[in-house]
N, C-alpha and C positions, 0 to 999 in steps of 0.2 A: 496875271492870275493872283488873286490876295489870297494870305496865310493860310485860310481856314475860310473856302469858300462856301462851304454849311452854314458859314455865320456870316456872311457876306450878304449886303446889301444888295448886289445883283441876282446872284445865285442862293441867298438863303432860302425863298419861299419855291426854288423844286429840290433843297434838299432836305427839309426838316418843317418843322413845326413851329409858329410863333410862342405856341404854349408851352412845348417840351421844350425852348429855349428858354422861355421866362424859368422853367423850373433846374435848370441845370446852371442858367447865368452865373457870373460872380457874385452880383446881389442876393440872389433867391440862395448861394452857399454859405453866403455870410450869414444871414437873418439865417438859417436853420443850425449854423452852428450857435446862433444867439438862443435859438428855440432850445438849443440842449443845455447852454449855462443855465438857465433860467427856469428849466425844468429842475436841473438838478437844486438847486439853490431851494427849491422850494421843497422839493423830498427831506433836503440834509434840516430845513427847519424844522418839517414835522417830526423829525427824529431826533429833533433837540441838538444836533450837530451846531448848524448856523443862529444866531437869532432871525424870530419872524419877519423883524424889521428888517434885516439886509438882505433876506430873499423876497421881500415887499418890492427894495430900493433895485433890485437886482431885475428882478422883471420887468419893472416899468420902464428900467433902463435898455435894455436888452432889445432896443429896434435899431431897423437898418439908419433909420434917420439919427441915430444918435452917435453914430462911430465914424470916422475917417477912414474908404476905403485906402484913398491914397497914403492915408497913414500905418495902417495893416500892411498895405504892398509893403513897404518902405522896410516897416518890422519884416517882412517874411523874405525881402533878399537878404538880410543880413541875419537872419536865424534859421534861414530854410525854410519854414512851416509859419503861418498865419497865428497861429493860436495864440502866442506871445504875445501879440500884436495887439490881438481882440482880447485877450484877457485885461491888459493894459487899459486899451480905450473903451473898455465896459466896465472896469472899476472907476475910473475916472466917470463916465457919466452915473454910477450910482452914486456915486458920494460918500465922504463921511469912511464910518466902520463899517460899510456893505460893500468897500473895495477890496477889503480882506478878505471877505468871505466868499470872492467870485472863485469859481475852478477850484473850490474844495474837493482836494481827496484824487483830481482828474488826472490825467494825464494827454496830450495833445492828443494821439492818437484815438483817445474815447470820443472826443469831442467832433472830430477829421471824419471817422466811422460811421458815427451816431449819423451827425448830417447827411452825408451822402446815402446813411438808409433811409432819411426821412423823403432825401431826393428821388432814391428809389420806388417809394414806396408814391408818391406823386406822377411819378413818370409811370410806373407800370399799370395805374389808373386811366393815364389818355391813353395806351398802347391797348388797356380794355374796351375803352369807349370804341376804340378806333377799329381794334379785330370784329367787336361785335359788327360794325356796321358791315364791313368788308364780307362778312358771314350773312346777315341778310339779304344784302345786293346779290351774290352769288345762288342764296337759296331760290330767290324770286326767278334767274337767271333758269335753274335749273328743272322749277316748274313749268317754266314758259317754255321751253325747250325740251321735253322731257320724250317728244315725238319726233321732235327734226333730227333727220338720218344724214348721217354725214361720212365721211371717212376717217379710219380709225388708222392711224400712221406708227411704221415702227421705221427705227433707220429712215427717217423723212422719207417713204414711200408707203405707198399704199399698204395696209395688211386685213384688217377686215370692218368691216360696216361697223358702227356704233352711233348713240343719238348725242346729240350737241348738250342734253342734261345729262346725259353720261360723263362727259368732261370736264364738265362743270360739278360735278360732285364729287369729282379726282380730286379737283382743285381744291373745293368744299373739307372733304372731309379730315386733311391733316391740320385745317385753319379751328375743325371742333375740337380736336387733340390739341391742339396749343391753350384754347380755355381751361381746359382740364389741367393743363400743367401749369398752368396761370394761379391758378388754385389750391394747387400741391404746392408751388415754390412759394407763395406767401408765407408760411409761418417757419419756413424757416430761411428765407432773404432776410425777413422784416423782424430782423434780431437787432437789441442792443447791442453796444461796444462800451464795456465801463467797466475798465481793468486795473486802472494806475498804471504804473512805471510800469512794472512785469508781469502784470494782469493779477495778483494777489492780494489786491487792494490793501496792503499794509500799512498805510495811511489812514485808511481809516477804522483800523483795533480792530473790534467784533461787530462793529457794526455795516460791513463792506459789502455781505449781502443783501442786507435788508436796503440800504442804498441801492444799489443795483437793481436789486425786485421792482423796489416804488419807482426809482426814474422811467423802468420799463413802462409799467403803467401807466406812470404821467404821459410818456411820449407815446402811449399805444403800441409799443411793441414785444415781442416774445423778450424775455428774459434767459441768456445761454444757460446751459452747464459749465463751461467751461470760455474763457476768455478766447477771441478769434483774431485779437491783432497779427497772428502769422498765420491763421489759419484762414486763407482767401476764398474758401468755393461756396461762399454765398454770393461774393460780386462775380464772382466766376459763372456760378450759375445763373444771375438773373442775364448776364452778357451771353450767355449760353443760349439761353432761352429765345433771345431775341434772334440769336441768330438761325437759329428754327425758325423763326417765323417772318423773317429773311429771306431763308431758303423756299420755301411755300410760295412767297411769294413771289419769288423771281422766278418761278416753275410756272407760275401762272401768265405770268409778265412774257417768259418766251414764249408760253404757244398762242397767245395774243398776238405778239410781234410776227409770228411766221404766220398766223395766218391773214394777216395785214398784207404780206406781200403781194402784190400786182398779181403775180401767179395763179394766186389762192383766190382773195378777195373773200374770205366767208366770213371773217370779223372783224370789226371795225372799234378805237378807243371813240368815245362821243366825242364829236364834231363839234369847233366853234370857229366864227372866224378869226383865223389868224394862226390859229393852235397847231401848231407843228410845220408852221410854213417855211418855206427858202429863201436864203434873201435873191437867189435867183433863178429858183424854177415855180412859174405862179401854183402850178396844179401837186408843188406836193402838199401831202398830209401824213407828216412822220408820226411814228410812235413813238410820243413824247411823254407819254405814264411808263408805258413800258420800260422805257429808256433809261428810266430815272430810280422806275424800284430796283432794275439792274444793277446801276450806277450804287445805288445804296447799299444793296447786299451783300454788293462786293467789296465796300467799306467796312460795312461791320463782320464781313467775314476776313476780310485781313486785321484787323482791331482782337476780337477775341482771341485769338494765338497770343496776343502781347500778355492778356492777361492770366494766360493760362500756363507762359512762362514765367508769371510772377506769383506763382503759386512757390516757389520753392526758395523760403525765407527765411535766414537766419537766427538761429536759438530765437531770444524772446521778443526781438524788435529787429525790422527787416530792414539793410543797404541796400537801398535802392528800388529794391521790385517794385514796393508798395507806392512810393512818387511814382511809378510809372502809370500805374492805373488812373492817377487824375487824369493823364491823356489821351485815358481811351476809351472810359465807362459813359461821359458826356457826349461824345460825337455818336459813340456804340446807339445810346438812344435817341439823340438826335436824327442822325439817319433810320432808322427803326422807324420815327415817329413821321419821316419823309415819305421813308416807302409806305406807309399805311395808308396816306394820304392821297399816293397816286394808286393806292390800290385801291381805293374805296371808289377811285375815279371809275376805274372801268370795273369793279363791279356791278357797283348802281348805272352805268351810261353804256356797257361795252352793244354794240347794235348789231345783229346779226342778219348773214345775206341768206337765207334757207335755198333759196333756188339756185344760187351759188354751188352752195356744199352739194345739191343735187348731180347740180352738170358735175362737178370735179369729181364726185362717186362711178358717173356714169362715163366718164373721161377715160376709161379704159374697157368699155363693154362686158362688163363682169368678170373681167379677171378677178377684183377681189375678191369674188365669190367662191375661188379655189377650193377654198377650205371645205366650204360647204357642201359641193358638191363629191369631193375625194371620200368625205364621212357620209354619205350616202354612198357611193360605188363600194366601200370597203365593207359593208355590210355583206355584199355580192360576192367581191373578187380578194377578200383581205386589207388591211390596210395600204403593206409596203406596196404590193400592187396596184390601188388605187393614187395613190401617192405619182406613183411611174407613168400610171396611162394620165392621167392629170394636168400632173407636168409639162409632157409633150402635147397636150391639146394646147396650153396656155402658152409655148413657146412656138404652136403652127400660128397660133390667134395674132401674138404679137409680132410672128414675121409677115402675116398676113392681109392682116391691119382688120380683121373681121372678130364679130362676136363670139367669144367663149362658149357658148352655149351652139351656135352653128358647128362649131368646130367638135362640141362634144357629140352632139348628133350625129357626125358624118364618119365616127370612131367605130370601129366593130369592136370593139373589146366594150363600151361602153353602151350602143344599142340593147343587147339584150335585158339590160336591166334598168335604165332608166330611158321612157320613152323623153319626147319633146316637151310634154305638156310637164311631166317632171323636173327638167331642167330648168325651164321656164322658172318655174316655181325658185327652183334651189338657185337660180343666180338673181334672184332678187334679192336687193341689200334689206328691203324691210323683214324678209322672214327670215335674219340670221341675225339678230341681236343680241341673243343670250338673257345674262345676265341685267344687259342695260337699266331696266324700269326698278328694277326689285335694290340695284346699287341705289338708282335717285333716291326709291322710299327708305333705306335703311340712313341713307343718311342726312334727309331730311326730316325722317324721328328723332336724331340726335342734333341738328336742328332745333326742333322743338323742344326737345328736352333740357335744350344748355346747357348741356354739357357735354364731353370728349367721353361718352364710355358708350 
């Protein structure tokens, strides 16, 4: 097994994203720490700080093709932290008196910060692209299904009838709630970091907020109140965030997987050859999406703890905590950006068996129907009563191996108020749906609406 099998050539492409990799790489870290010297250098000239010329020299200098990773690494084991490194080999490639003026006023941590919001602020762009899809495949799922009657499982048993877009709009509807949060956590994830040494910026006199304000701007993002090198629960939160939509999804991923079992058979991830086969049983077909948003989940759900104990960080610059979040905000969205992947899978492809779900409804001769019928007799005989004569129909049925509904007939306590033809009625799963249709439309209005309210 290699290091970091997420980024591994065998197993990178079921645990992650080629995209949310390019955007987390070393390369894509360096070039947007460049994006932050270069940003700043060009604010500190309009404010008469730098000259024009070295935030000219400073920019055009400021690409990944122009610095030595291998000579960054080199600087960052021997000083801990990159910046050193790349402040060095970005003065060097601007030249001249624009080497001076590189990392005006900074401090590593602004520069460490900054980047990884710029990172964030990239990755939680595919994580959109990607929930919306995963959200139409499901809606479409939910229309098409919004009639097929199936069984509604508690404690993996039987409990009562519901339609197969009823399930699908479970599924659905906390994937609308994570857009909306997606939208709330934007302006305040996608904040600057530009503090100096102890976030006071005293390096740079009176003019430390107006720096700050304009780099904001330059880079597109909010500008704080208040300096957040110790203060974590914006990475905290976007890691948070993901991992809700994580959780969603491996809710969805099991009962895919359990009804994939042989047992069940009522749905199926789409089918190709090869896709989830054995190397030695020809006829299987595992659940290999399923498998993998699992697999994910539970990565990024062991990952956010890390960072949620590195919330608690020393007066004005943190030992330690803070290096620990390079180890876990990059895989946190990497796997994020896996599971979406295979969740889009069986969204848009998941195939359903409807005469399946019928037999396995009818697989116990309307025992589930229990409910149904006990809330009709308790109109007659009381609840706790109906409840009792019920009961014991549905434990003669099961020792008897006959229909519920036979069984309720041949009851005296139950004859005089409901005949046969009523029974009939009340142990059909299609007239016991409830709520089913009016959940599909409430929340394939918000669906359409785009948003989580």
């Amino acid at each position: 097994m290699s290091v970091n099998p997420a980024d591994s050539t065998v197993f990178g492409g079921l645990f992650g994203s080629d995209a949310m990799r390019a955007v987390f790489s070393e390369e894509g870290f360096v070039q947007k720490m460049l994006d932050v010297e270069a940003a700043l250098a060009r604010v500190e000239a309009r404010l008469g700080l730098i000259p024009a010329a070295s935030a000219d020299a400073i920019t055009a200098a400021a690409k990944l093709e122009r610095v030595s990773l291998a000579e960054i690494g080199k600087s960052a084991r021997t000083v801990g932290y990159p910046v050193v490194g790349l402040v060095k080999a970005l003065g060097r490639a601007a030249g001249g008196d624009a080497s001076r003026h590189v990392h005006w006023g900074a401090t590593t941590q602004d520069i460490m910060d900054s980047a990884v919001v710029l990172q964030m602020r990239d990755g939680l762009a595919l994580i959109e692209t990607s929930l919306r899809r995963v959200i139409a495949g499901l809606a479409e799922q939910a229309r098409r299904h919004r009639g097929t009657v199936m069984a509604g499982r508690t404690h993996l048993q039987h409990a009562l009838p519901i339609t197969f877009g009823y399930k699908v709009a479970v599924w659905l509807a906390p994937l609308v709630d994570h857009l909306a949060r997606l939208a709330e956590l934007r302006p305040r994830v996608l904040t600057l970091q530009f503090g100096g040494a102890v976030g006071t910026l005293a390096s740079l006199g009176a003019r430390g907020r107006a720096v700050a304000e304009g780099l904001a701007a330059e880079l597109g993002l909010a500008a704080p109140a208040a300096p957040w090198h110790v203060d974590r629960a914006r990475v905290v939160e976007a890691a948070s965030f993901l991992g809700l939509v994580c959780g969603s999804l491996a809710k969805l991923a099991t009962d895919v997987m359990l009804l994939m079992q042989s047992e069940l058979g009522e749905a199926f991830e789409p089918h190709q050859s090869g896709r989830g086969g054995s190397s030695t049983m020809p006829q299987k077909r595992n659940p290999i999406a399923c498998e993998y948003v699992i697999a994910a989940a539970r990565g990024v759900h062991a990952l956010v703890p890390l960072l949620l104990n590195a919330m608690a960080q020393d007066h004005e610059r943190a030992t330690g905590p803070w290096q620990s979040e390079w180890l876990a905000l990059p895989q946190i969205f990497v796997l994020s950006a896996g599971a979406l992947e295979h969740g889009t899978v069986l969204a848009e492809g998941l195939t359903v068996d409807a005469p399946k779900m019928r037999r396995n409804l009818d697989l116990h001769e309307g025992l589930i129907m229990a409910e149904a019928v006990m809330m009709a007799l308790a109109e007659a005989i009381g609840r706790d009563t109906a409840h009792h004569v019920v009961q014991e129909a549905c434990d003669r049925a099961i020792e008897r191996k006959r229909p519920l509904a036979e069984m309720l007939a041949e009851d005296g306590a139950v004859q005089p108020h409901l005949d046969r033809t009523a029974l009939d009625r009340l142990t059909d799963p299609a007239s016991y749906l409830g709520e089913c249709d009016a959940v599909v439309d409430r929340v394939l209005a918000r669906v359409a609406a785009g948003a989580g309210t």
